[in-house]
MDAnalysis code that builds the backbone (N, CA, C; Angstrom):
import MDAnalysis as mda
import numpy as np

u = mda.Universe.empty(588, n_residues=196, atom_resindex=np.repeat(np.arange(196), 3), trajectory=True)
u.add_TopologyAttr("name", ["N", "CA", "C"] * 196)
u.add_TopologyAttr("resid", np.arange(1, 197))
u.add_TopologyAttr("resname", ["UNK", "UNK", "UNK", "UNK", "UNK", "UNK", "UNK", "UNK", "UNK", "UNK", "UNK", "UNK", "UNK", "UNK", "UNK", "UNK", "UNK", "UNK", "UNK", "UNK", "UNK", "UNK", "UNK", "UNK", "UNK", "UNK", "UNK", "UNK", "UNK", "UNK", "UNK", "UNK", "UNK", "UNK", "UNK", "UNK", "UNK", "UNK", "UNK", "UNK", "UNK", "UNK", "UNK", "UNK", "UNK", "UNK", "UNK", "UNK", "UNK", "UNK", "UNK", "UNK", "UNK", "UNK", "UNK", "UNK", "UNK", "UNK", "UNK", "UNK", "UNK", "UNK", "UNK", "UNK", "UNK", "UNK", "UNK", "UNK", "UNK", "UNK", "UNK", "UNK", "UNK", "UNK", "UNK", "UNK", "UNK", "UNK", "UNK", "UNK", "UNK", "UNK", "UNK", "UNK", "UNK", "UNK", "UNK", "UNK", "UNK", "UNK", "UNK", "UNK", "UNK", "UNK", "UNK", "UNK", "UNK", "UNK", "UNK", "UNK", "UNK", "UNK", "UNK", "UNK", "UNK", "UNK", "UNK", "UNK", "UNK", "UNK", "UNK", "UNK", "UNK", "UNK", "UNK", "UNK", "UNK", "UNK", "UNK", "UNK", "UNK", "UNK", "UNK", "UNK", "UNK", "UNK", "UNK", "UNK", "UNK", "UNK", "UNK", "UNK", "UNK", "UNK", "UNK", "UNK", "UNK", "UNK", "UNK", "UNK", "UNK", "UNK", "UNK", "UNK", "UNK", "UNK", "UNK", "UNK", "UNK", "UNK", "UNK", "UNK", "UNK", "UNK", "UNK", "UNK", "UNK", "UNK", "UNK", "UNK", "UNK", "UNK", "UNK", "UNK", "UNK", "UNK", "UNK", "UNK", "UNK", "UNK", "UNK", "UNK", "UNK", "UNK", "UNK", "UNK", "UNK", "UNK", "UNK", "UNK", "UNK", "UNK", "UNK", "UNK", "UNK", "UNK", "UNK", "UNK", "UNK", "UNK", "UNK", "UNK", "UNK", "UNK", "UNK", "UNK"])
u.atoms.positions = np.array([
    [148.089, 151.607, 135.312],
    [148.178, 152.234, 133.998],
    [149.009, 151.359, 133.071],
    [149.049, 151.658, 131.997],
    [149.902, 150.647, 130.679],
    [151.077, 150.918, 130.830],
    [151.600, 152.077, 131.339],
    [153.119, 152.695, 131.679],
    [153.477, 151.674, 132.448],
    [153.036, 151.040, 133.708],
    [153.395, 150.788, 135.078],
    [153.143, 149.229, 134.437],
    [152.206, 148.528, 133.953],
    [152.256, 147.235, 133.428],
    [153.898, 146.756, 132.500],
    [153.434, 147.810, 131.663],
    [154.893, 148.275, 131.201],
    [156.061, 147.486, 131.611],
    [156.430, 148.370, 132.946],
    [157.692, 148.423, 133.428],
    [157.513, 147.477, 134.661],
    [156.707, 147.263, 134.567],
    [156.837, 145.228, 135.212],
    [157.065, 144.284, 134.653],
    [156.382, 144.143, 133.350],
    [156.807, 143.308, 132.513],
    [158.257, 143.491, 131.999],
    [158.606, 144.337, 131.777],
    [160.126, 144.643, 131.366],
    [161.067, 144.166, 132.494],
    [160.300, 144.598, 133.681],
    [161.630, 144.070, 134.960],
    [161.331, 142.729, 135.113],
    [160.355, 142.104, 134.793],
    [159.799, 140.337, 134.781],
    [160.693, 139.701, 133.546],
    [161.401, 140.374, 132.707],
    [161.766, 139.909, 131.654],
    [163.451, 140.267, 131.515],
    [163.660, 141.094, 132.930],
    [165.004, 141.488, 133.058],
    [165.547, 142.185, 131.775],
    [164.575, 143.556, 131.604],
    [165.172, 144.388, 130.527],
    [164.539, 146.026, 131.338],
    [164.981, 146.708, 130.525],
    [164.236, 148.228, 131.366],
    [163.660, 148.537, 130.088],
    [162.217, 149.740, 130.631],
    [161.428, 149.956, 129.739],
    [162.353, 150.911, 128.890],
    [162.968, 151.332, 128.691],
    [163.877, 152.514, 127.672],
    [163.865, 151.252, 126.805],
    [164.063, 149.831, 126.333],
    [164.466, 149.098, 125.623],
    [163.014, 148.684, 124.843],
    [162.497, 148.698, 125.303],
    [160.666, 148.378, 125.579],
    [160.165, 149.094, 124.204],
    [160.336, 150.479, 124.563],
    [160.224, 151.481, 123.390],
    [161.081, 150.911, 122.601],
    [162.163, 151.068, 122.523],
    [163.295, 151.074, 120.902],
    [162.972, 150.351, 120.320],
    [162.597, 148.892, 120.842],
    [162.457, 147.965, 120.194],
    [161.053, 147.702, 119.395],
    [159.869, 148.287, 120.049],
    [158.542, 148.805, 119.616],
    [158.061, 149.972, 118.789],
    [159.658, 150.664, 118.747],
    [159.347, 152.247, 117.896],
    [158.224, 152.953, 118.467],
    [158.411, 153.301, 119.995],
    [156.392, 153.908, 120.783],
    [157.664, 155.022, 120.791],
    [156.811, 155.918, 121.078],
    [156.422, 157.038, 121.974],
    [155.983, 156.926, 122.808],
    [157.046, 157.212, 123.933],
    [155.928, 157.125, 125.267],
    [154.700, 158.102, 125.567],
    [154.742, 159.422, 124.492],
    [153.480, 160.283, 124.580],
    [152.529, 159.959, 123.605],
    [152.262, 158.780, 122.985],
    [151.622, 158.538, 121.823],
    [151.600, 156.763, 121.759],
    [151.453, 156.740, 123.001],
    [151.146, 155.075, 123.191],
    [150.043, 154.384, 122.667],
    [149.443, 153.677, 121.186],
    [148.837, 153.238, 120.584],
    [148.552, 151.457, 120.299],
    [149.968, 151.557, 120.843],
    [150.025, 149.651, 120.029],
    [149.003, 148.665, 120.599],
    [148.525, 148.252, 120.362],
    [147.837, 147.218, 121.148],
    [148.783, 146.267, 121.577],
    [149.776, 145.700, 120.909],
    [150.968, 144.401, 121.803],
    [152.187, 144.815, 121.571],
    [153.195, 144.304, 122.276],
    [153.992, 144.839, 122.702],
    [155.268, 143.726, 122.398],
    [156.786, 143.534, 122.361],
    [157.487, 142.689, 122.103],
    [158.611, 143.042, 123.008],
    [158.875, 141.989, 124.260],
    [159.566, 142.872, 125.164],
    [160.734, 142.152, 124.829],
    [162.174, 142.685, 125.211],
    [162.746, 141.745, 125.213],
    [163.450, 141.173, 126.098],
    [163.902, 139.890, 126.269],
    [164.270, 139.368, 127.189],
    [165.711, 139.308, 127.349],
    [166.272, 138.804, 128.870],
    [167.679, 139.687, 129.070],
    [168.192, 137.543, 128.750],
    [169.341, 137.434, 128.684],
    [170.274, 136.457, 128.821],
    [169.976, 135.575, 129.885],
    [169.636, 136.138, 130.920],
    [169.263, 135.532, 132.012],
    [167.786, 135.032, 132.311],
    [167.120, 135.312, 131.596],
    [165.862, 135.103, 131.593],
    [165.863, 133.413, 130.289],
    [166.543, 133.874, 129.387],
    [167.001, 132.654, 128.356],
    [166.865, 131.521, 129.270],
    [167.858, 131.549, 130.133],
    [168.816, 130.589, 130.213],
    [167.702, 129.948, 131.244],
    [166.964, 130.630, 132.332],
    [166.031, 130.241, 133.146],
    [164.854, 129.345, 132.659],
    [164.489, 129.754, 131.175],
    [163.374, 129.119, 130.144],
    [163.896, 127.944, 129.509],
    [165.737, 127.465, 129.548],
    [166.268, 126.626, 129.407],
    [166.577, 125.537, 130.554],
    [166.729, 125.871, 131.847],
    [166.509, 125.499, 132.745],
    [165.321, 124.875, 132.890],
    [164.055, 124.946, 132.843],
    [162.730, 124.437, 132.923],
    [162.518, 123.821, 132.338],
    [163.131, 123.336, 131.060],
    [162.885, 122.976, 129.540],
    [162.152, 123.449, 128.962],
    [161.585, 124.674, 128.293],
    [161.105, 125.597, 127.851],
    [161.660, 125.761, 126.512],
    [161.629, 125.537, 125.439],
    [162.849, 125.561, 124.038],
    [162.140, 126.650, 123.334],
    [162.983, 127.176, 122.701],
    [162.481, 128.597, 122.171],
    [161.993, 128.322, 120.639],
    [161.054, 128.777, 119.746],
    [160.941, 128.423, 118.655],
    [161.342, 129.144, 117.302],
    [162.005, 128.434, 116.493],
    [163.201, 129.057, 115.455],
    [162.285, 129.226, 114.017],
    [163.118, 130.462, 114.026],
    [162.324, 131.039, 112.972],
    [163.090, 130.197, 111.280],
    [162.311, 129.829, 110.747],
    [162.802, 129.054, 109.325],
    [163.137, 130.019, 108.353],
    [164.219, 130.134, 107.695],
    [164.470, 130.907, 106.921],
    [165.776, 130.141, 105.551],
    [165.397, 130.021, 104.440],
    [166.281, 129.187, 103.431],
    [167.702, 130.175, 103.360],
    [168.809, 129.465, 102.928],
    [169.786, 129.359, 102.972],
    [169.823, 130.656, 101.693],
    [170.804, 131.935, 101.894],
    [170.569, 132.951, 101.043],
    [169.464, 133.568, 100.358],
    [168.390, 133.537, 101.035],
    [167.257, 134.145, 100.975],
    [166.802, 135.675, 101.302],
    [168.477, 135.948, 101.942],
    [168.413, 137.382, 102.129],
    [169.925, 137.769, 101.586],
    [170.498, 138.794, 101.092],
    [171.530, 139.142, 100.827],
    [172.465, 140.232, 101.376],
    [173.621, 140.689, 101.545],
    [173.758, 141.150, 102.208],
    [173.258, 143.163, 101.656],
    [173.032, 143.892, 102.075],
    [172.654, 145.707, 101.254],
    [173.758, 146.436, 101.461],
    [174.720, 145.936, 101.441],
    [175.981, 146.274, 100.891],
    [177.057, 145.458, 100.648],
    [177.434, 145.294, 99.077],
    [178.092, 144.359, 98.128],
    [178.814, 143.884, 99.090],
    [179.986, 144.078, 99.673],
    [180.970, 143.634, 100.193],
    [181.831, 144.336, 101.521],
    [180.993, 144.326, 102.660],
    [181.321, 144.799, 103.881],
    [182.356, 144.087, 104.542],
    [183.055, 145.041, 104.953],
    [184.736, 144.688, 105.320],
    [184.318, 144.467, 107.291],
    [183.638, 145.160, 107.779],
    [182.901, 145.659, 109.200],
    [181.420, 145.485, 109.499],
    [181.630, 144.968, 110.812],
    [179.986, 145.358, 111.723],
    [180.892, 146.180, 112.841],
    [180.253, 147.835, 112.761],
    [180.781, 148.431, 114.062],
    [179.817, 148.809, 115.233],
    [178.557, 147.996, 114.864],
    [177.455, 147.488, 116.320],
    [176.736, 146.640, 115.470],
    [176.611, 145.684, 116.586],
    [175.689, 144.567, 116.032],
    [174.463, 144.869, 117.204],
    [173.143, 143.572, 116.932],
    [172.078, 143.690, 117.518],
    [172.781, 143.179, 119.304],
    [171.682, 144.116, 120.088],
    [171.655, 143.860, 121.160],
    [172.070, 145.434, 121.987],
    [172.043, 145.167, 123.424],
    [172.659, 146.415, 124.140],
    [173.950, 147.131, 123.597],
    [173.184, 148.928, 123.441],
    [174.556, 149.373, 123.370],
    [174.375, 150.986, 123.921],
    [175.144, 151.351, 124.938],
    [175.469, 152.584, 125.402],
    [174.087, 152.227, 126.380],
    [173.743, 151.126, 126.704],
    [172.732, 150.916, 127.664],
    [170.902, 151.116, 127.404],
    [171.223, 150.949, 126.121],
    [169.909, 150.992, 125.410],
    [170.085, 149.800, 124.371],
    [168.699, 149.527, 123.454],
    [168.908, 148.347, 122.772],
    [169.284, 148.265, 121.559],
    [169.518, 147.899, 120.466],
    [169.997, 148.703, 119.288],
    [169.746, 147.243, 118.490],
    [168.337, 147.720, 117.659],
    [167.743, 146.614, 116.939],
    [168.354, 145.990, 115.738],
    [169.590, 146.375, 115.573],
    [170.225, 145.834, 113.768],
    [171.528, 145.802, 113.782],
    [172.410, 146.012, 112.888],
    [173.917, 146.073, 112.822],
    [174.063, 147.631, 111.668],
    [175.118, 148.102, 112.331],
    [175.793, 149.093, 111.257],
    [177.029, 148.801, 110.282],
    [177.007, 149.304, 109.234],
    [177.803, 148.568, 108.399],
    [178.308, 149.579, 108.302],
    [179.677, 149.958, 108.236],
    [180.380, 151.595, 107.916],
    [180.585, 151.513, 105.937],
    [180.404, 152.342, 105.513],
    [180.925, 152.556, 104.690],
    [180.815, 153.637, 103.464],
    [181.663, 154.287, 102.465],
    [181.711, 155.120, 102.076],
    [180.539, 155.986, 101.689],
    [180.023, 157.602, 102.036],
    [178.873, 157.968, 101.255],
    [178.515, 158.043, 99.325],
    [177.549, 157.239, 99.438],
    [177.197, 157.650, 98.012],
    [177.320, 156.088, 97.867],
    [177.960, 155.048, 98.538],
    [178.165, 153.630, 98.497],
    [176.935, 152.879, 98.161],
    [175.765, 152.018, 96.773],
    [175.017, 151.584, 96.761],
    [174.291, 150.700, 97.413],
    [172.990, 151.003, 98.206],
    [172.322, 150.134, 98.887],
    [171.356, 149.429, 98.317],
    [171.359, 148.164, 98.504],
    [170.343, 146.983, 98.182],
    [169.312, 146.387, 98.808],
    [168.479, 146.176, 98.391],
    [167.258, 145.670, 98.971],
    [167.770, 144.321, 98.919],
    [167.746, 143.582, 100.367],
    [168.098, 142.118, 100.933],
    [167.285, 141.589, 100.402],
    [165.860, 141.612, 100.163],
    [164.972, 140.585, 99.564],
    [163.851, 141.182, 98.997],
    [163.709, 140.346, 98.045],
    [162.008, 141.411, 97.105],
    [161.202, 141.814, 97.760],
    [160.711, 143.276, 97.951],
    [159.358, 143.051, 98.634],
    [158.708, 144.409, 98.120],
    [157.616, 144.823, 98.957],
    [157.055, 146.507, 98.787],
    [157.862, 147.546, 99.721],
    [157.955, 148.696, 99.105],
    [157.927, 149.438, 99.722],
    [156.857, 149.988, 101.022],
    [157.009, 149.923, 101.556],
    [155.818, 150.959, 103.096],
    [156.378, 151.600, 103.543],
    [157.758, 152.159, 103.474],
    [158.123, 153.824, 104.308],
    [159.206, 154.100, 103.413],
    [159.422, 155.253, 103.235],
    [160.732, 156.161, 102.867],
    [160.710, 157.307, 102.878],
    [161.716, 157.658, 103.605],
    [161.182, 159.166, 103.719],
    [162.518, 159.512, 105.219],
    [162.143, 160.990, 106.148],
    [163.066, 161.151, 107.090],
    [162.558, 160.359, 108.386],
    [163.017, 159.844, 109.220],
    [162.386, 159.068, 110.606],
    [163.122, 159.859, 111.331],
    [163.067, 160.745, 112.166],
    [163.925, 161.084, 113.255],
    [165.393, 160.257, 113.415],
    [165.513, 159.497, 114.525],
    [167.183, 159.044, 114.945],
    [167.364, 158.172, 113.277],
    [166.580, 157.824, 112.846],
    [166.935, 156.692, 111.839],
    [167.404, 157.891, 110.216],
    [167.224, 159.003, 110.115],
    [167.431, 159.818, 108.856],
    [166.611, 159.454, 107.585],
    [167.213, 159.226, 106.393],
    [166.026, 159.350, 105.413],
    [166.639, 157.181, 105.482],
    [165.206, 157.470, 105.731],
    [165.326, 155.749, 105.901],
    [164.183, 155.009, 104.973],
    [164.260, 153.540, 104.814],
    [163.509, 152.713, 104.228],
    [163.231, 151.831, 104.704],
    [162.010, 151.313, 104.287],
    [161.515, 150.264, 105.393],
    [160.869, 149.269, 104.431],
    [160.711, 147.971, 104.113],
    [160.734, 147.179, 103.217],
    [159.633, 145.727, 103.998],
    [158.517, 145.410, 102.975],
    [157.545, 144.331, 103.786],
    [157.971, 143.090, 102.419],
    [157.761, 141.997, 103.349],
    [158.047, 141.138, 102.265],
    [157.482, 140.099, 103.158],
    [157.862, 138.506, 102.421],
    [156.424, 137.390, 102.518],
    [156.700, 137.338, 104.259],
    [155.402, 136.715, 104.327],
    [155.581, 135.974, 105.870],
    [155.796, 136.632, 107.110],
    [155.368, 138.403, 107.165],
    [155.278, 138.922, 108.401],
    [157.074, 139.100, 108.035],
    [157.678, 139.211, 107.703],
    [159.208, 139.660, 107.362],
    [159.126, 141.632, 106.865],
    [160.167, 142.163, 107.664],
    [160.565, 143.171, 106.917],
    [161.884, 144.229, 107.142],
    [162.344, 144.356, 105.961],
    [163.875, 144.874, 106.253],
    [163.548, 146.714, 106.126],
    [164.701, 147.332, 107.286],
    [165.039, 148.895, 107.553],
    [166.428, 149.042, 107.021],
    [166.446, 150.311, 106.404],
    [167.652, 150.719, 105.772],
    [167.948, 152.265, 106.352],
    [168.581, 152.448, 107.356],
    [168.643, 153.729, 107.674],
    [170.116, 154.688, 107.579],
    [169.847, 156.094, 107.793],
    [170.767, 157.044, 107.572],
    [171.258, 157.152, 106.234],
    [170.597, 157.111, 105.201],
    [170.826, 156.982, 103.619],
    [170.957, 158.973, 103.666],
    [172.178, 158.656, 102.348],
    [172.439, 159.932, 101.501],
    [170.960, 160.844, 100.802],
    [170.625, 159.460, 100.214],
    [169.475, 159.476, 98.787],
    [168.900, 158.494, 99.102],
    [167.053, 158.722, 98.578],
    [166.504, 157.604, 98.802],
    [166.439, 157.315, 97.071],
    [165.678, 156.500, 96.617],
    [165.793, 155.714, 95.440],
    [164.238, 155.180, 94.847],
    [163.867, 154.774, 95.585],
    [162.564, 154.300, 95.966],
    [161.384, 155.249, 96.589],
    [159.968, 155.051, 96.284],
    [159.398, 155.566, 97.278],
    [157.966, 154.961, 97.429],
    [157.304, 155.172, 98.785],
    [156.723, 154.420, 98.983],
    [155.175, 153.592, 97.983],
    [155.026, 151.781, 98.214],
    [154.084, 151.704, 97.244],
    [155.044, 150.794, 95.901],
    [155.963, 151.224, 95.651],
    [156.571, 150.421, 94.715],
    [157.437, 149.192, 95.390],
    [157.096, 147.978, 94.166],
    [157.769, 146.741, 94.069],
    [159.298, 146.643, 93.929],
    [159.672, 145.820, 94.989],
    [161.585, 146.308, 94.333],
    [162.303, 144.341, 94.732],
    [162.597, 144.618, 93.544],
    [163.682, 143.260, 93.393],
    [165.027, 142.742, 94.857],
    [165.057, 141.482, 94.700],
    [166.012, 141.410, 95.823],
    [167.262, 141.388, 94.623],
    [168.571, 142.640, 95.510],
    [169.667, 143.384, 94.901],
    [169.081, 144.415, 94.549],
    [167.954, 144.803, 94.444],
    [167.850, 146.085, 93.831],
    [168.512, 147.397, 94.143],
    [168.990, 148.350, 93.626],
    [169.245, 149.716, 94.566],
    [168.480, 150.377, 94.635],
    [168.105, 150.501, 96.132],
    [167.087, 151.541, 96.424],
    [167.221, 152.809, 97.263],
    [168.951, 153.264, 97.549],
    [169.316, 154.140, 98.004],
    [170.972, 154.337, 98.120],
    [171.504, 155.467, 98.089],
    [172.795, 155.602, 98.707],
    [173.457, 155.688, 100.518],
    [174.098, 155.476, 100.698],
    [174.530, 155.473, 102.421],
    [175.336, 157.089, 102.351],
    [174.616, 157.315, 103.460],
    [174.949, 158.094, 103.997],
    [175.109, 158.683, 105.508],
    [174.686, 159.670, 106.387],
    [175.253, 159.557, 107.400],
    [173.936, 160.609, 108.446],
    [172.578, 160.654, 107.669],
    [171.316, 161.474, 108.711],
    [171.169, 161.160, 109.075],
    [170.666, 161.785, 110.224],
    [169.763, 161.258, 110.976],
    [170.813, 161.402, 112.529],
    [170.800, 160.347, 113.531],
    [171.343, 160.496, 114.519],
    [172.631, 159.037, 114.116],
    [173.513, 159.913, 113.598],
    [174.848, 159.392, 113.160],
    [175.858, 159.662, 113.577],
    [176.942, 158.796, 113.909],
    [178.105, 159.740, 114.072],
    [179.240, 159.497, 112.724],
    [178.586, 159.005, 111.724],
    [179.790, 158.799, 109.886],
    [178.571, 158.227, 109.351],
    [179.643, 158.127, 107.675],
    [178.895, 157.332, 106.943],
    [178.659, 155.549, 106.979],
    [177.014, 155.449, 106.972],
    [177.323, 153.528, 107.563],
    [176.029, 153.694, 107.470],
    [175.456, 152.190, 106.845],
    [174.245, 151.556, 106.666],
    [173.818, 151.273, 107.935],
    [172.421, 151.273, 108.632],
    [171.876, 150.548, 109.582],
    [171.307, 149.764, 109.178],
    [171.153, 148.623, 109.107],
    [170.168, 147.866, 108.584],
    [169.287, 146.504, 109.870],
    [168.586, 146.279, 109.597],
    [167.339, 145.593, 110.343],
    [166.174, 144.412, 109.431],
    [166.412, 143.261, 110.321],
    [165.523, 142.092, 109.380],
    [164.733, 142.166, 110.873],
    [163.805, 142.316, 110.957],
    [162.588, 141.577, 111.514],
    [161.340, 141.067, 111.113],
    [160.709, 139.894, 112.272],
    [159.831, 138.918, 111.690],
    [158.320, 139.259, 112.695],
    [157.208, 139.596, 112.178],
    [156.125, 139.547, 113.315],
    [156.644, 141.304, 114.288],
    [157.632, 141.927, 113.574],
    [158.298, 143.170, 114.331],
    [159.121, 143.102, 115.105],
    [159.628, 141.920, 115.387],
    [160.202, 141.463, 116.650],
    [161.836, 141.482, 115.719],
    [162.724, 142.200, 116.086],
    [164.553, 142.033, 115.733],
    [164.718, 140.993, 115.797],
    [164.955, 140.436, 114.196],
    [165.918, 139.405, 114.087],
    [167.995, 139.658, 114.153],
    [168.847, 138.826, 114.339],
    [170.043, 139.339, 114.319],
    [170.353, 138.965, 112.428],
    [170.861, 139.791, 112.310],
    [171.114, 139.702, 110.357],
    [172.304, 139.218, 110.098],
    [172.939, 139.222, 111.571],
    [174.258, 137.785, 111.066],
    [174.160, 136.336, 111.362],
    [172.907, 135.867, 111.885],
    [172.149, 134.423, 111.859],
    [171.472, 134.424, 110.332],
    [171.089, 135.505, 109.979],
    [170.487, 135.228, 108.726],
    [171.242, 136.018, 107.166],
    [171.555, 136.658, 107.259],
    [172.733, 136.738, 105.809],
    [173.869, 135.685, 105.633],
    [174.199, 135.993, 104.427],
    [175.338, 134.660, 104.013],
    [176.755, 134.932, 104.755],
    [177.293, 134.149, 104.871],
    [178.426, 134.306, 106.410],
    [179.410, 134.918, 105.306],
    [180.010, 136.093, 105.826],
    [181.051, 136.502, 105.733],
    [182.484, 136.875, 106.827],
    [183.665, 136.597, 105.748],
    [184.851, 136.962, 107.255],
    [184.919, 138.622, 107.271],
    [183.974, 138.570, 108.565],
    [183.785, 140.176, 108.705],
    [184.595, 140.404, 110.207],
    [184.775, 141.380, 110.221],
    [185.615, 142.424, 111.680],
    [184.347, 142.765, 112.358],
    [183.786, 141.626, 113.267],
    [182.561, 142.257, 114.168],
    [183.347, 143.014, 115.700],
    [182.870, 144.670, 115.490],
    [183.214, 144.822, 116.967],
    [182.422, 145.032, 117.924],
    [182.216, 144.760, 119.050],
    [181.484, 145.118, 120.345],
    [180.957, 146.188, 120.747],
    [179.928, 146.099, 120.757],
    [179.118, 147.157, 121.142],
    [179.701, 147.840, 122.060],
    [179.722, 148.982, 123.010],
    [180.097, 149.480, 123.750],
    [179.044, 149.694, 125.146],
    [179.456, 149.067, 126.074],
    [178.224, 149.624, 127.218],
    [177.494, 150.344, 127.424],
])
């Protein structure tokens, strides 16, 4: 069955299928996708480095994305494992009602409530690129409309499956999680560690 392919490929890739989903947004009762983006554990890296196997880097110009909130003091999870599941973006804490920005021009294609994510936004832009804005106060935007990079297209807030007020935000390319502190402009930020 696709379940059981599944969760071979996930253990071939040294990840468990719970990660499989998050990172694919499935339902395991509403399994549709035709492909799948698994991800791979550290150890699997390093094995594809071992072989000489080099991984291929995604091109992206120098401030081409900005950060969707002016001036973040914190990352209090960044991308990767956390509480033993995968957690596709970074959270940015900060005050409700605090203005959110669209990282880079693009269309709108979702806004609205997502379950764990709250009234969230979801943003397509060139080249198979697209940024998530989740747990917003207010949305701003809605779906179908053009929005400027800086634009505001919502307030932060704290729906959805939150525990405060704090931006989630998410750059991926082809669907696949990019990390948004390889690609936003470097700031001296307080990154803390995910928690097991």
């Amino acid at each position: 069955s696709t379940l059981k392919q599944l969760k071979a490929y996930a253990e071939q890739f040294g990840t468990s299928i719970d990660e499989v989903y998050v990172i694919n947004s499935i339902n395991e009762k509403k399994f549709k996708k035709s492909y799948v983006f698994i991800p791979y554990s550290d150890a699997y890296i390093q094995m594809l480095m071992e072989k000489g196997i080099s991984l291929q880097p995604v091109n992206i110009s120098y401030n081409e994305f900005i950060w969707p909130i002016g001036d973040p003091e914190k990352i209090t999870s960044g991308l990767g494992r956390r509480w033993g599941r995968f957690h596709p973006g970074v959270d940015i804490p900060a005050p409700k009602g605090t203005l959110v920005r669209a990282a880079m021009e693009g269309k709108v294609i979702y806004a609205g409530y997502c379950g764990n994510y709250g009234n969230s936004i979801t943003l397509e832009h060139r080249d198979n690129y697209i940024t998530r804005y989740a747990h917003n106060s207010v949305l701003l935007v809605k779906v179908g409309d053009y929005v400027q990079k800086g634009q505001v297209i919502a307030l932060v807030g704290s729906t959805g499956r939150s525990t405060g007020n704090h931006l989630h935000f998410e750059i991926r390319c082809a669907d696949i999680p990019l990390n948004p502190l390889d690609i936003l402009p470097e700031k001296n930020l307080i990154i803390m560690k995910n928690p097991k």
